[in-house]
LUMLUMGU-225404 format. One record per residue (C-alpha): residue number from 0; residue in one letter; chain; x, y, z. Coordinates in steps of 0.25 Angstrom, whole numbers, always signed. Each point is the difference from the previous one (the first is absolute). Layout:
N
GULUM numar guti kolvex    px    py    pz
GULUM   NUM    A      A     X     Y     Z
...
This chain:
384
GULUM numar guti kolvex    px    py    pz
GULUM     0    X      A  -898  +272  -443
GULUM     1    X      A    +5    +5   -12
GULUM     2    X      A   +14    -4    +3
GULUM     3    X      A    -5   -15    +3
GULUM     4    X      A    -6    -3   -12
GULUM     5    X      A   +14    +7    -6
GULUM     6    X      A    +6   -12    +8
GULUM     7    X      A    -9   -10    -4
GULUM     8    X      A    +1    +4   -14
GULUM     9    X      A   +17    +1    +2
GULUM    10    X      A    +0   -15    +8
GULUM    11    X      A    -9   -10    -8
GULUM    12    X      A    +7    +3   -14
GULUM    13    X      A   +12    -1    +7
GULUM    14    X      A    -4   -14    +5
GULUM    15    X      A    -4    -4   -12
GULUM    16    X      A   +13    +4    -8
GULUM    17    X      A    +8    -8   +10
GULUM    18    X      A    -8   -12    -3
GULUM    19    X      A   -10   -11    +5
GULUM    20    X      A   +11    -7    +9
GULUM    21    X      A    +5   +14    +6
GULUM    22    X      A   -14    +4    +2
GULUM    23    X      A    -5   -13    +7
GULUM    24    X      A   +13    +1    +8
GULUM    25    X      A    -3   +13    +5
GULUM    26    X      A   -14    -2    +3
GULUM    27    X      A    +5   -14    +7
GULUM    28    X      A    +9    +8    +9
GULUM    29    X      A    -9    +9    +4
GULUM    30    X      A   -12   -11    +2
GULUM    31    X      A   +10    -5   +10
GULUM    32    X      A    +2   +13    +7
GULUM    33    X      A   -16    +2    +3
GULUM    34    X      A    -3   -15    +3
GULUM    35    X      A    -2    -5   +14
GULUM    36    X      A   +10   -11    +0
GULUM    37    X      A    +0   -15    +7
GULUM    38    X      A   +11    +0   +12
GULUM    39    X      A   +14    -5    -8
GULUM    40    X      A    +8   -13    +3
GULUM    41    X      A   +12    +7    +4
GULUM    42    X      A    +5   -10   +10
GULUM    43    X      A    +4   -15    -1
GULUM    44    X      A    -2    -9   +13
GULUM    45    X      A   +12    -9    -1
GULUM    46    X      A    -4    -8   +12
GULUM    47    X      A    -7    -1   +13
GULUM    48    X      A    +7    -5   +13
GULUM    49    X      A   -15    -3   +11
GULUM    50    X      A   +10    -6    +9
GULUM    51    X      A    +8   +14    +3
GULUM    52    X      A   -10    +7    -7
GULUM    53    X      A    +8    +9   -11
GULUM    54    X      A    -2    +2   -15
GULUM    55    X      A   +11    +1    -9
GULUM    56    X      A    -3    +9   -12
GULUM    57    X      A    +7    +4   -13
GULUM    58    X      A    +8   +12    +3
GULUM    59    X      A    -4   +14    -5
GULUM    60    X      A    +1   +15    +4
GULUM    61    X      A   -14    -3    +8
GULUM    62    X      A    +2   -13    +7
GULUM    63    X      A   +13    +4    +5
GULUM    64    X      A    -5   +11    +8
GULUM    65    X      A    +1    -1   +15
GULUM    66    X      A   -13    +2    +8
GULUM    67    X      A   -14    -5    -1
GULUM    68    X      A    -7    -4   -14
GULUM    69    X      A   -12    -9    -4
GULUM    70    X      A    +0    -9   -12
GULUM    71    X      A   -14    -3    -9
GULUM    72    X      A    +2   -13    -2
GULUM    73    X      A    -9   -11    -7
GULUM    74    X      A    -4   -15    +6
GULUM    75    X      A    -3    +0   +15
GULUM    76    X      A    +3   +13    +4
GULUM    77    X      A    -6   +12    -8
GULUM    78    X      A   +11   +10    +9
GULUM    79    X      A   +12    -3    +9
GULUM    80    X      A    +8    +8    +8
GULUM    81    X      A   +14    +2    -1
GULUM    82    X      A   +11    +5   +11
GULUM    83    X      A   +14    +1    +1
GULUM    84    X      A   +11    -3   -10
GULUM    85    X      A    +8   -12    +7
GULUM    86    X      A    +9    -3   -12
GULUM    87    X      A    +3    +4   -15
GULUM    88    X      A    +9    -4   -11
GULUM    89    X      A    +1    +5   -15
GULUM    90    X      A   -13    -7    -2
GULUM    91    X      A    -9    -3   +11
GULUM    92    X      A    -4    +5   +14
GULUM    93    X      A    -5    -6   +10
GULUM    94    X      A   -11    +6    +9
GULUM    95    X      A    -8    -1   +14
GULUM    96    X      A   -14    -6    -3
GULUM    97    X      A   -10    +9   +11
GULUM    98    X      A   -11    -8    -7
GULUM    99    X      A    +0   -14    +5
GULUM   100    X      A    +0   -11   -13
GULUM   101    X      A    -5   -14    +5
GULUM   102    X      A    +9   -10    -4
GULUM   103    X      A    -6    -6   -15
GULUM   104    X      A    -6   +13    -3
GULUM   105    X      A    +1    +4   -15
GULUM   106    X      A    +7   +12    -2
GULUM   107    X      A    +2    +5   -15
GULUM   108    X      A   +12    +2    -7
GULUM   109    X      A    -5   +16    -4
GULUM   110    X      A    -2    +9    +8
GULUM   111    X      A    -2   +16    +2
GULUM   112    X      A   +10    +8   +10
GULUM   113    X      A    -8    +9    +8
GULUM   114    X      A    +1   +12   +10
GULUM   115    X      A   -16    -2    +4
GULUM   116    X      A    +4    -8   +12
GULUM   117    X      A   -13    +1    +6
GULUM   118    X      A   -11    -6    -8
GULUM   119    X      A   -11    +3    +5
GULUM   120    X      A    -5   +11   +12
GULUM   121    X      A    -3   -10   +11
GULUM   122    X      A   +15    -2    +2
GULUM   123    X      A    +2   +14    +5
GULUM   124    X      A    -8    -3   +12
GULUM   125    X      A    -7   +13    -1
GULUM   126    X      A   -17    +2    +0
GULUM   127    X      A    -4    +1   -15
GULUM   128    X      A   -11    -1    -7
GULUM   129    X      A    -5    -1   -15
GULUM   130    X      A    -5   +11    -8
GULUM   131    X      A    -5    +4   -13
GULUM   132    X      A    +3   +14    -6
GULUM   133    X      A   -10    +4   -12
GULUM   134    X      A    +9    +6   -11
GULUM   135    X      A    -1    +5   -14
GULUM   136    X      A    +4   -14    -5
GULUM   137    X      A    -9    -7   +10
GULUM   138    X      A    +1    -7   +14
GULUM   139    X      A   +12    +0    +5
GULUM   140    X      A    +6    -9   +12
GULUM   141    X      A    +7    +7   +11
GULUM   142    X      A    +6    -5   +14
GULUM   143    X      A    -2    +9   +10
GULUM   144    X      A    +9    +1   +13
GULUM   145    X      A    -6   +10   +10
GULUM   146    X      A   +10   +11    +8
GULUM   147    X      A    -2   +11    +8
GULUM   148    X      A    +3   +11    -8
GULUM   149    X      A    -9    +8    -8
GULUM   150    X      A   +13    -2   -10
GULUM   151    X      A    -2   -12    -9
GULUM   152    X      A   +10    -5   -11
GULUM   153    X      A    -7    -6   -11
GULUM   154    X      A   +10   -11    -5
GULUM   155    X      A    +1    -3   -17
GULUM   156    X      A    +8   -12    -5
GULUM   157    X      A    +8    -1   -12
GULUM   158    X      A    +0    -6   -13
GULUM   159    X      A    -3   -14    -4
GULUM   160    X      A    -2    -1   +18
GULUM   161    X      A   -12    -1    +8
GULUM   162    X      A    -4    +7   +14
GULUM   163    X      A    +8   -11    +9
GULUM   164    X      A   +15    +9    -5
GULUM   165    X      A    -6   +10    +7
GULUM   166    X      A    +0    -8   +13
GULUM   167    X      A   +13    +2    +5
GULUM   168    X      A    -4   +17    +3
GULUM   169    X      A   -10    -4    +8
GULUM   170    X      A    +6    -2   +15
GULUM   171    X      A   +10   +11    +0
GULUM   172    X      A   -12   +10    -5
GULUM   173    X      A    -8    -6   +10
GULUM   174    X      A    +8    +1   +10
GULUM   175    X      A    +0   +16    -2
GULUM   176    X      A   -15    -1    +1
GULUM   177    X      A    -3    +0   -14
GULUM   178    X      A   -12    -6    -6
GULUM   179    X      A    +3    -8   -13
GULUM   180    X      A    -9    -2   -12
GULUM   181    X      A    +8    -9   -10
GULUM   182    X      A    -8    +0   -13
GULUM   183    X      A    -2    -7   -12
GULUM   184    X      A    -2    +8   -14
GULUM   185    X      A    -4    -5   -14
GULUM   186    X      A    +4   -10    -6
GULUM   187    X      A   +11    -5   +10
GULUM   188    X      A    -7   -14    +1
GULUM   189    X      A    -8    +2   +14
GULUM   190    X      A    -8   +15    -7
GULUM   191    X      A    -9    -1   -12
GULUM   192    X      A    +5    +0   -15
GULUM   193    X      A    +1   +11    -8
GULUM   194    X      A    -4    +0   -14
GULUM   195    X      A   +11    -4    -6
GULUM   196    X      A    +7    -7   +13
GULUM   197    X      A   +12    +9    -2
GULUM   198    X      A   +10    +9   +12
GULUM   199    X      A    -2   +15    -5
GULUM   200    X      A   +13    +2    +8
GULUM   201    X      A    -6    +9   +12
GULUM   202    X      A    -9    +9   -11
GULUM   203    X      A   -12    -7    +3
GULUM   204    X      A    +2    -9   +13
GULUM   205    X      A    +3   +13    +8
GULUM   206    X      A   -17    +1    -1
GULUM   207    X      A    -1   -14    +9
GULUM   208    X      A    +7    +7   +11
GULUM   209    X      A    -4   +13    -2
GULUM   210    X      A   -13    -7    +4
GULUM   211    X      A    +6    -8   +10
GULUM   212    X      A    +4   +15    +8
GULUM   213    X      A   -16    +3    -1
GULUM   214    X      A    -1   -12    +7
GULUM   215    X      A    +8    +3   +10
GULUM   216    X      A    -6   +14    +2
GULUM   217    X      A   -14    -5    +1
GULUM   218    X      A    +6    -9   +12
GULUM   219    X      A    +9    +9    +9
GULUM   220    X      A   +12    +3    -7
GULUM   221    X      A    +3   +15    +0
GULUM   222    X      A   +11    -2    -9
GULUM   223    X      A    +8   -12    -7
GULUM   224    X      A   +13    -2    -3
GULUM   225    X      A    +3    -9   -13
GULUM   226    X      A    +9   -10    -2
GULUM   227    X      A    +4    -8   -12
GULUM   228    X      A    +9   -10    -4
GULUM   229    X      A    +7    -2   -15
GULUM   230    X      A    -9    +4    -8
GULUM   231    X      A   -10    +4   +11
GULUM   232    X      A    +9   +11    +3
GULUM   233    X      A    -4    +6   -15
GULUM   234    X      A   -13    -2    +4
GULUM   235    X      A    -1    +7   +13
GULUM   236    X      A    +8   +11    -5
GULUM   237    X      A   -12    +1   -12
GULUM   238    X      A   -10    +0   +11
GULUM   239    X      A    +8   +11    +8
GULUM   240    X      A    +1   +10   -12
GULUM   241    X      A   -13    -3    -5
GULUM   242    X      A   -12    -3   +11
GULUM   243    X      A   -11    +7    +3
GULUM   244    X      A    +4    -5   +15
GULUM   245    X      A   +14    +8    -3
GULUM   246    X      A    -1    +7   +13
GULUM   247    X      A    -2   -10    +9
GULUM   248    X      A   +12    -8    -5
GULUM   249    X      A   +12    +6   +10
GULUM   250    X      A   +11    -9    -5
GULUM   251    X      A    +7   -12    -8
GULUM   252    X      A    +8   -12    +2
GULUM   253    X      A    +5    -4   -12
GULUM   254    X      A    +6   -15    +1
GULUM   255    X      A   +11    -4   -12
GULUM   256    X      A   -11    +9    -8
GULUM   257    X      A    -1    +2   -16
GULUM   258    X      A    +1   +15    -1
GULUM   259    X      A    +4    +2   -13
GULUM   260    X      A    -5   -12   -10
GULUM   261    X      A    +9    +4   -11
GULUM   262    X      A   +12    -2   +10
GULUM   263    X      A    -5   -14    +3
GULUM   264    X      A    -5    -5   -14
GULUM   265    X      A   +14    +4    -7
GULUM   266    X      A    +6    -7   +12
GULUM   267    X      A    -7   -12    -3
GULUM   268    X      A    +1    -1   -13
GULUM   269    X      A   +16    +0    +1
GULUM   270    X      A    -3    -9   +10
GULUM   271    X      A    -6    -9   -10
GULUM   272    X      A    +9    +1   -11
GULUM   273    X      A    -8    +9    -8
GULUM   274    X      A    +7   +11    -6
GULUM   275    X      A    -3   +12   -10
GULUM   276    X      A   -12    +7    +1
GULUM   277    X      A    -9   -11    +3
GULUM   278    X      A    -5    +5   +14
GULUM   279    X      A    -2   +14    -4
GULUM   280    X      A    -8    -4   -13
GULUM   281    X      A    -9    -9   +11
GULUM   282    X      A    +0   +12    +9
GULUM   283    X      A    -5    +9   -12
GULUM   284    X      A   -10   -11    -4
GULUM   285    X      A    -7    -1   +14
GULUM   286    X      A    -2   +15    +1
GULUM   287    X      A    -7    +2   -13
GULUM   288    X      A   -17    -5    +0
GULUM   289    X      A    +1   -10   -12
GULUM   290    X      A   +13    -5    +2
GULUM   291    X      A    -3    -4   +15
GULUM   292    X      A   -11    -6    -4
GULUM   293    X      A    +7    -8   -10
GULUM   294    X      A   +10    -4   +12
GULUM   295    X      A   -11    -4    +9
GULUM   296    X      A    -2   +13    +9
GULUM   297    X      A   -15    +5    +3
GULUM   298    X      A    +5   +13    +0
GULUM   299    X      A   +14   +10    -7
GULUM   300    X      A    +9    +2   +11
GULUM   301    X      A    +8   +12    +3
GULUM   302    X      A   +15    -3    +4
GULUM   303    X      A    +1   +16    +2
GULUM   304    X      A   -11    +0   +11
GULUM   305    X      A    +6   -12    +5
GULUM   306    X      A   +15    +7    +2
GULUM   307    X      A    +0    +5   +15
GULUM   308    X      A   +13    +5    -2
GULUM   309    X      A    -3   +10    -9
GULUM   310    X      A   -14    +3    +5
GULUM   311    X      A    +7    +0   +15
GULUM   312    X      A    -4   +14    +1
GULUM   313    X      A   -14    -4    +2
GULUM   314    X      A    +3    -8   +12
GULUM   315    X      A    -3    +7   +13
GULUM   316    X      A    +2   -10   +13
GULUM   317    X      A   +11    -8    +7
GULUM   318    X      A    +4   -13    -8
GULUM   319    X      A   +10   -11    +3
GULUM   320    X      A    +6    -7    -9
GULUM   321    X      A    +6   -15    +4
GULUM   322    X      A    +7    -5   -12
GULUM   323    X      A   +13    -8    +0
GULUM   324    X      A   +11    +5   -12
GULUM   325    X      A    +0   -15    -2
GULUM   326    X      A   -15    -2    -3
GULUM   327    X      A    +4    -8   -13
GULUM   328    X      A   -16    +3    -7
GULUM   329    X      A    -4   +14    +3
GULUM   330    X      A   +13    +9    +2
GULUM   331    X      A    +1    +9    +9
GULUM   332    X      A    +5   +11    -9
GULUM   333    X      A   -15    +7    +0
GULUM   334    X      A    -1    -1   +14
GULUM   335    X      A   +14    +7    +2
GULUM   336    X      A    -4   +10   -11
GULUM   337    X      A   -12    +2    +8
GULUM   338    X      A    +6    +3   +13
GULUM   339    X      A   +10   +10    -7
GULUM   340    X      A   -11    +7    -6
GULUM   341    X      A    -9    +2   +13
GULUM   342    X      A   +11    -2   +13
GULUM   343    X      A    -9    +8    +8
GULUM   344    X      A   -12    -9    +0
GULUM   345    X      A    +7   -15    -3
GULUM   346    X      A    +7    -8   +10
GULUM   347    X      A    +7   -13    -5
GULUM   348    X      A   +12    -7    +7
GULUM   349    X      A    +9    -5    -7
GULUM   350    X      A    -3   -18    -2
GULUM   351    X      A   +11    -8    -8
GULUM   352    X      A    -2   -16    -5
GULUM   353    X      A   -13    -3    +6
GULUM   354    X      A    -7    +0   -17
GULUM   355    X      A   -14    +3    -3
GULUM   356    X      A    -9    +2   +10
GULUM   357    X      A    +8    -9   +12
GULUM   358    X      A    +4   +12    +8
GULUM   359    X      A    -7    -6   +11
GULUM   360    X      A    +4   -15    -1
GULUM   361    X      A   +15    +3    +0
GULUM   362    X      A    +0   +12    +9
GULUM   363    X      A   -12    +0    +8
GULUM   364    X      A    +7    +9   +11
GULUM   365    X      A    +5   +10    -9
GULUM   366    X      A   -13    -1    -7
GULUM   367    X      A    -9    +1   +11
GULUM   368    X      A    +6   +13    +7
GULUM   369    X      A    +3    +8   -13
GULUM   370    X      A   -17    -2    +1
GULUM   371    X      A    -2    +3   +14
GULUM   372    X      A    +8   +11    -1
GULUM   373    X      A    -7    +7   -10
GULUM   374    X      A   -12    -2    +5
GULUM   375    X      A    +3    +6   +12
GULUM   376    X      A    +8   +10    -5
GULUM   377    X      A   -11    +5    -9
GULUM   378    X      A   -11    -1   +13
GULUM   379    X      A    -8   -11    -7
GULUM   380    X      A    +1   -12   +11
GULUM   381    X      A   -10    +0   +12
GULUM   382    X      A   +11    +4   +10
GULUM   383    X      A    +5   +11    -6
């Protein structure tokens, strides 16, 4: 305590010195870091053929990649599917439509690239149901795919992303006898707001699922296995090193995970163009009570606590890690770090170009056995 108030008595002077205009900047950027975002317009549709059914988009690192994609549109479709790439120059590409656009359908010029794919649970064609998990935050919506195994995985979406990322688990973990619960946690849009609306980063949502394993205790799970995507990773690796439930949790899948959020804010930033101290000043002013307040947290947030490299010791059952080296938003330096630091308990194959979180959409094959393997490997499928 005493050497907090040394901090805060150290950084808000310090602010001050440096100005109003450096001040509101670093409060700004740290806002930005804490606040659920709408999806962004990454992706321009320069034209839709009805005819052959194809869509021609302005090139980029995402739109280029082979496999299959969805794309949150605005006008008459909300969300299309994307397949293969049939042709590409230095500006476009042109893609397979495997949603069917009627001719004289509206389809908006921006658009968002996406590795969801599937939308919504029905289109697994697997028996689900609806499901409400009372959390600290308040009711939070689940789907629930029943399996045979007494093992559960307990599925947790990432940053700025609802459940429907989480989809794209659910066949090869059910085909291992898995039950799946994929969950909601506050304020992701779908759970209940927090005071303030803002992402703690993994230090507070970790109680939404922490709650979401009582839940599948009281209703036949023996154990869980957790596993997060993007920022979902941070918070699964929260709940694992700090739930009451903590021994009921025998292991991690950690898909294009944030391990390290220091890693991933610097990388960003540079990302961005910012330079200097910005994003450790932002960092520093998240972590402090008054100063996270200021930048529209509920609570201080503790970017030590949050570091799984360092505090890998603390980890005690089989992870893997799928992360491409390419991700281009969270990079897999953490994860590697990670792996390094604990190789007797952490799997994770090597993935290259797929970027964030479409490991499964460029590679499904790959994808699916370094998953299946796992699994069986570590006796958690039904047939094992």
């Amino acid at each position: 305590m005493k050497s907090l108030r040394h901090a805060v008595a150290l950084l808000v002077p310090a602010l001050l010195a440096l100005g109003a205009a450096v001040a509101l900047l670093v409060f700004g950027t740290a806002r930005r870091v804490v606040t659920p975002g709408r999806r962004p317009l990454d992706t321009v549709i320069r034209a839709v053929d009805t005819g052959a059914q194809t869509i021609e988009l302005q090139r980029t690192l995402d739109t280029e990649l082979p496999g299959r994609y969805g794309l949150f549109t605005t006008g008459t479709y909300g969300y299309v599917k994307l397949g293969a790439v049939l042709s590409a120059d230095a500006t476009t590409v042109r893609r397979k439509l495997l949603t069917q656009i009627e001719p004289g359908a509206r389809v908006d010029r921006d658009a968002t690239f996406s590795g969801y794919y599937y939308s919504t649970p029905s289109e697994l064609h697997l028996r689900w149901e609806n499901v409400l998990i009372g959390s600290p935050a308040g009711p939070c919506p689940a789907w629930y795919f029943p399996g045979e195994s007494s093992t559960w995985v307990i599925q947790v979406h990432g940053r700025g992303a609802v459940r429907a990322e989480c989809l794209r688990a659910v066949p090869v973990l059910h085909a291992a006898g898995l039950p799946n619960l994929v969950v909601s946690y506050r304020n992701d849009g779908e759970a209940p707001r927090s005071r303030a609306g803002a992402y703690a980063l993994g230090a507070a949502e970790w109680r939404d699922v922490d709650t979401a394993i009582s839940y599948a205790l009281r209703h036949g799970a023996e154990r869980v296995i957790l596993m997060g995507w993007s920022m979902g990773g941070a918070i699964s690796l929260q709940t694992a090193v700090n739930s009451a439930n903590r021994s009921r949790i025998a292991g991690l899948i950690l898909e294009s995970p944030v391990v390290d959020w220091r890693t991933v804010l610097r990388f960003q930033a540079r990302e961005s163009g910012l330079r200097g101290p910005l994003p450790d000043m932002a960092m520093g002013a998240l972590q402090l009570p008054l100063t996270a307040r200021l930048s529209g947290a509920d609570d201080a947030i503790s970017f030590d606590r949050l570091d799984m490299v360092a505090r890998a010791e603390e980890l005690d059952v089989p992870i893997l890690i799928l992360h491409s080296d390419d991700d281009g938003f969270v990079p897999s330096d953490a994860s590697h770090a990670l792996q390094q630091a604990r190789p007797d308990i952490v799997t994770m194959p090597r993935f290259t170009v797929a970027r964030h979180t479409k490991l499964w959409n460029y590679d499904q094959t790959a994808w699916t056995a370094s998953i299946t393997d796992w699994v069986s490997g570590n006796g958690f499928s039904s047939s094992a």
